[in-house]
N, C-alpha and C positions, 0 to 999 in steps of 0.2 A: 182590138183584142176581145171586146166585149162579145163580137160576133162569132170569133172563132172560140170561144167559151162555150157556146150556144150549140154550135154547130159540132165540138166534140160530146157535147152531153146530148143531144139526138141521138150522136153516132153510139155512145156508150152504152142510150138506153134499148138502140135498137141488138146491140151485141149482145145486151143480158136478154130482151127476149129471147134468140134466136138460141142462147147456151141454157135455158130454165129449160127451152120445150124438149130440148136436147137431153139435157138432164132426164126431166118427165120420163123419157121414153126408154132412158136406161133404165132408170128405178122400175116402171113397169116389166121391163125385162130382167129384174133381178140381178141388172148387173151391177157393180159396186159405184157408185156415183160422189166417193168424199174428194176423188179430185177436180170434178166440173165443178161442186158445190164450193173448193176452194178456189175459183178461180172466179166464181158469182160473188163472193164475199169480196173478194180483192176489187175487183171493178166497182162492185158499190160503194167503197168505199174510194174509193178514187172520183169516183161521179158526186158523191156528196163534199170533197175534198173540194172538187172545182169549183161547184154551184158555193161554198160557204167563202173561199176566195172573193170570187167575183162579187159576194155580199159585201163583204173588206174592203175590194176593190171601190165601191161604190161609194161605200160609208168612208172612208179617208180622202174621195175627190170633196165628196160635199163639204166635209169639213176642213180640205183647202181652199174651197171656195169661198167658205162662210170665211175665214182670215183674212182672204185679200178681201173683200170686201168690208171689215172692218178693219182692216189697215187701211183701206182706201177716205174711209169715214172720219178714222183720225186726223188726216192728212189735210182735209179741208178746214 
């Protein structure tokens, strides 16, 4: 799981470069740009949704690790 976490937040970060230079080039061309710029917001916010998961993720193994391990302690 942890890899394909990884491997959509690449993908995510390379999608916002590729929609910002996109943007860039409207805006320099005067054309109206609040729909790519809403569509930059959505995805960043999704890409920081993931990455703060996968911190969750991480923080609730250790601390089922750290349990069995002290249930294991009591047990001897």
């Amino acid at each position: 799981m942890e890899s394909y976490v990884l491997i959509m937040t690449n993908e995510v970060e390379e999608l916002l470069k590729e929609i910002k230079a996109y943007r860039n080039d409207m805006v320099a061309r005067n054309y109206p740009h609040q729909q790519i710029s809403d569509i930059i917001t959505r995805w960043e916010t999704k890409k920081d949704f993931l990455e703060e998961a996968e911190k969750e993720k991480k923080a609730l193994n250790e601390s089922y690790q750290e349990s069995v391990r002290q249930a294991k302690t009591r047990k001897e």
